[in-house]
N, C-alpha and C positions, 0 to 999 in steps of 0.2 A: 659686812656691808655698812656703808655709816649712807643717814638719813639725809636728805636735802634741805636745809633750814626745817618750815614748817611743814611741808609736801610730804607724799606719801612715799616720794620719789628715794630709793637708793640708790648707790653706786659703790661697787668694789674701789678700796682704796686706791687702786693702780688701774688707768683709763688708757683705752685703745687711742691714740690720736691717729685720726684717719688723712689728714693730710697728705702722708708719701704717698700713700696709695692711689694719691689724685695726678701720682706723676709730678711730686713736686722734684722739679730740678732737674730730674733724671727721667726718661721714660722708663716703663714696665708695664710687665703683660699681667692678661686677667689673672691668671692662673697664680703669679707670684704672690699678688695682691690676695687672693681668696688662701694662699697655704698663711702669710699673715697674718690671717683674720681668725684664723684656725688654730694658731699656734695658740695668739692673746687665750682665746677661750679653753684650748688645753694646757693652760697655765693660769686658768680661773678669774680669767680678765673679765667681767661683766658688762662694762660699762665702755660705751662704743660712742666717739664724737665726729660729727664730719660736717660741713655747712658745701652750700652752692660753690663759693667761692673756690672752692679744692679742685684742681682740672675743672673747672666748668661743668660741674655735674658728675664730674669722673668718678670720684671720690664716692657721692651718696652710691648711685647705681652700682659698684663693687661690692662698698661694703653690705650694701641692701642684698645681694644677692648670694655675698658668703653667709649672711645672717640668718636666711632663707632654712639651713639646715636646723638651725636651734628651735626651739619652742618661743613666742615671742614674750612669755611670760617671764623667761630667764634671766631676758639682758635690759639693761637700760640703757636709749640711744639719743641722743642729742644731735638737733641741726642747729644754724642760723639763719637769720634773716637780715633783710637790711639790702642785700644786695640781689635784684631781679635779673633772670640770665634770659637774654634777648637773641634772637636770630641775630649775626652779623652781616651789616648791608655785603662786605667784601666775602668772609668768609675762608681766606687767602692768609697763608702766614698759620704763626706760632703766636703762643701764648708764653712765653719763657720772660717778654717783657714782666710779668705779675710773678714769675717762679714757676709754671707749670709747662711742663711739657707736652702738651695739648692741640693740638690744631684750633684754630681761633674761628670757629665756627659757629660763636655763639659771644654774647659780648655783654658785660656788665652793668646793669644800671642801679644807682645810688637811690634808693624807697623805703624810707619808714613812715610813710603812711598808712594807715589800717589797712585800705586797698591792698596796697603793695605786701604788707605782712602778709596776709591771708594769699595772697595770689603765690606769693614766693613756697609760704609753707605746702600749699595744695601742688605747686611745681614737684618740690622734695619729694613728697610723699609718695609723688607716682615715678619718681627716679630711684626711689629705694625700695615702691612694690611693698610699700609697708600702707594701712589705714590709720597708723598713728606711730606718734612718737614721743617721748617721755619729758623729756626735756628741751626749749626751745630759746636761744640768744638773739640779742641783738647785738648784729656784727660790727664791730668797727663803728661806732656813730663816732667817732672824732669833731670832723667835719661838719656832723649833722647834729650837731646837740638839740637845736631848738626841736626841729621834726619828730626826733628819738622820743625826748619825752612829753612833748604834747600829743602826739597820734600814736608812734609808734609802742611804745610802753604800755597805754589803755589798752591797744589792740589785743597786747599779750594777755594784760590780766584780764580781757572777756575772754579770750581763749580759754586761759585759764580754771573760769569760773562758770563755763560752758559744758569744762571736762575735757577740750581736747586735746588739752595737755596738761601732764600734772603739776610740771616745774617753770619756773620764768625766770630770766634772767638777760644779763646784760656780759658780752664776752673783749677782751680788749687787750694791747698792748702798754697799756696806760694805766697806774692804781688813781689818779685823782678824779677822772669820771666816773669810773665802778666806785668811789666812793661816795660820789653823791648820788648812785644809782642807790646804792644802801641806806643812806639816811631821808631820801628823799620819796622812794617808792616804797612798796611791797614784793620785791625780787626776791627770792629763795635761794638764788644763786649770784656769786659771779665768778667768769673764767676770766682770771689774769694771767697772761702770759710774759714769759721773761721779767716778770717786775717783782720777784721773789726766789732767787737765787744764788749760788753762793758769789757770785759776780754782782748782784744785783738787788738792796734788798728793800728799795725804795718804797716796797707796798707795804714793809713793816711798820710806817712813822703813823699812818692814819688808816686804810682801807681794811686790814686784817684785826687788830682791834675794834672799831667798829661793825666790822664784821662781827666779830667774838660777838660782842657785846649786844648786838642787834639780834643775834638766832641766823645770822644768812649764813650760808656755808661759801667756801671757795674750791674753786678747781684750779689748780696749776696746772699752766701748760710752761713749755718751754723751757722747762726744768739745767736743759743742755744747754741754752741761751743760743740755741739753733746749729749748734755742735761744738760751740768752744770749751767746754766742757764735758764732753766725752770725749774727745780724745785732739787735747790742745799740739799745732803744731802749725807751721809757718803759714798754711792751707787753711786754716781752720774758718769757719763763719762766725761771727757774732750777730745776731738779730739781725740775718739773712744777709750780710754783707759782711766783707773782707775781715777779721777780727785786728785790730789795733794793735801796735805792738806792745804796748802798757799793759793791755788786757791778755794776750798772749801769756806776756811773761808771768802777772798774777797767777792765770792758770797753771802754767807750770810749777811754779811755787805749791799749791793745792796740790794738785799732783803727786810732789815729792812728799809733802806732810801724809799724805792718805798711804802711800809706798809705807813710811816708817808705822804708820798705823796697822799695815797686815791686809788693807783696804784699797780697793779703785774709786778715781775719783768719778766714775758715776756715780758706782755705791754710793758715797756721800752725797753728789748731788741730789738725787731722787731725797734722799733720805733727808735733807734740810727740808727741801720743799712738804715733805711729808710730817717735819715734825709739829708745827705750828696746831696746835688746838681749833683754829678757825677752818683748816680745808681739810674736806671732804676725802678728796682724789688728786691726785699726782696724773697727769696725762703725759705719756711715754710716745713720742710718735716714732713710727719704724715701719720701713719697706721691706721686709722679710724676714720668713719667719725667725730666722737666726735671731736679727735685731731684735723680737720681743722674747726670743728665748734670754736673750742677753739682759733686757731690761729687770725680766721678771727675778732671774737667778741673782740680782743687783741690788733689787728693789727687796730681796727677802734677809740681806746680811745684816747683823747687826752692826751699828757703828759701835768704836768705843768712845766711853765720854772723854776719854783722855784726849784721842782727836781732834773733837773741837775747843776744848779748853788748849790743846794747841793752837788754835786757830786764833781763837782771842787773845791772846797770850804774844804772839806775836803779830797782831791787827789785822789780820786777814778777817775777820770776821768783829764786828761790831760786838761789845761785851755782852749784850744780855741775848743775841744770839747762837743756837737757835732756841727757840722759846718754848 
């Protein structure tokens, strides 16, 4: 278990991402969703992430009630805030416009206000049937920067220093806002996704050294870059749309180098995302238990260093990568 920045907070190297489980893209039942959650944990997964935002509640109330079985002493669970979920006036229709396969029964709204913090977290908490939870994001502020860090940020760290949660942080698609969430706040955490991968390694230049260097820890999500990388092929997604064919072909390239290495090019992805000294946790998202038996047995091979000195070697990876 590695520690949260300065919190008391840990988490198993290798993190549940609960997103599919919210019916991302695809629908599925309780039941697939709960042998999932089951699996993670019979393969020593601890650490369990899910926010509102996931099927509109889908997501917390699954995973909160596969989690049900465990001791709550065992696992550490992460939501986010940021985004308040509203009765929808219509009610009518899908949710597949956002990715979720959802009935649209309930509708989004954009709050980091303290208000809104505190109303969102107390939402979660009775959708996952949990009285607390470990660790807590602010989701997505893109948009919202001013709001995030004049109300939304304070709110966390009185949460924080309240006790009712142990960890804070800031979660994103983006390393240049998580980075001045690092230099700027007191955050224990930030969850970067897709911006430190073997496609992607943009959070290396500023946000993961000063990370280092601050004490924050990082969580990678996105590791697959939303599947182009676990299993590149004309179909593939890249950050949840169509994957390019530049980027296509990159992977395939990866691909054939990990082939001659003995290695799948998940194996190595996970395993970049994991090497960096600044993160914590590598977040695996998967809709069945197959998929986290697959991550974990992935997630445990060793690379060889030969591999990536392949990599650099012929530019596929940047030379002082991975670090």
């Amino acid at each position: 278990m590695n520690r949260l920045g300065r919190s008391g907070v840990e988490v198993s190297p290798l993190g549940f991402g609960a997103a599919g489980i919210g019916n991302l893209y695809t629908p599925m039942d309780d039941e697939q969703a709960y042998e999932a959650v089951r699996a993670a944990w019979e393969r020593g997964i601890r650490y369990f992430d899910t926010a509102p935002h996931y099927g509109l509640g889908r997501s917390e109330r699954r995973l909160g009630a596969a989690l049900r079985a465990y001791g709550r002493a065992a696992y550490t669970l992460s939501t986010k805030v940021g985004r308040r979920l509203e009765p929808a006036a219509d009610g009518t229709g899908d949710d597949l416009a956002n990715g979720f396969a959802v009935p649209a029964d309930r509708r989004r709204v954009w709050d980091f206000s303290a208000d809104g913090i505190r109303r969102t977290l107390e939402a979660s908490l009775d959708r996952l049937g949990l009285d607390r939870v470990d660790v807590v994001y602010l989701h997505d502020p893109d948009d919202h920067a001013e709001q995030a860090f004049r109300e939304g940020y304070p709110a966390l760290e009185k949460l924080r220093s309240e006790g009712v949660v142990g960890a804070i942080g800031a979660g994103m698609n983006q390393a240049e806002m998580l980075t001045r969430f690092v230099r700027d706040t007191d955050v224990d955490v930030v969850l970067c996704a897709g911006r430190y991968t073997l496609l992607d390694q943009s959070a290396a230049a500023e946000l993961l050294p000063e990370a280092a260097s601050r004490g924050v820890s990082v969580v990678i999500g996105g590791a697959f870059n939303s599947g182009l990388l676990a299993d590149p092929n004309p179909e593939s997604t890249y950050n949840y749309t169509h994957a390019p064919q530049e980027l296509l072909d990159r992977a395939l390239r990866l691909k054939a180098v990990a082939a001659r290495h003995g290695i799948t090019l998940r194996t190595a992805a996970l395993a970049f995302c994991a090497a960096h000294p600044a993160v914590a946790s590598v977040l695996a998202g998967a809709r069945s238990a197959a998929e986290v038996h697959d991550c974990a047995e992935q997630f445990a091979i060793p690379v060889p260093p030969a591999f990536w000195q392949e990599l650099r070697d012929t530019g596929l990876l940047p030379s002082e990568e991975p670090s």
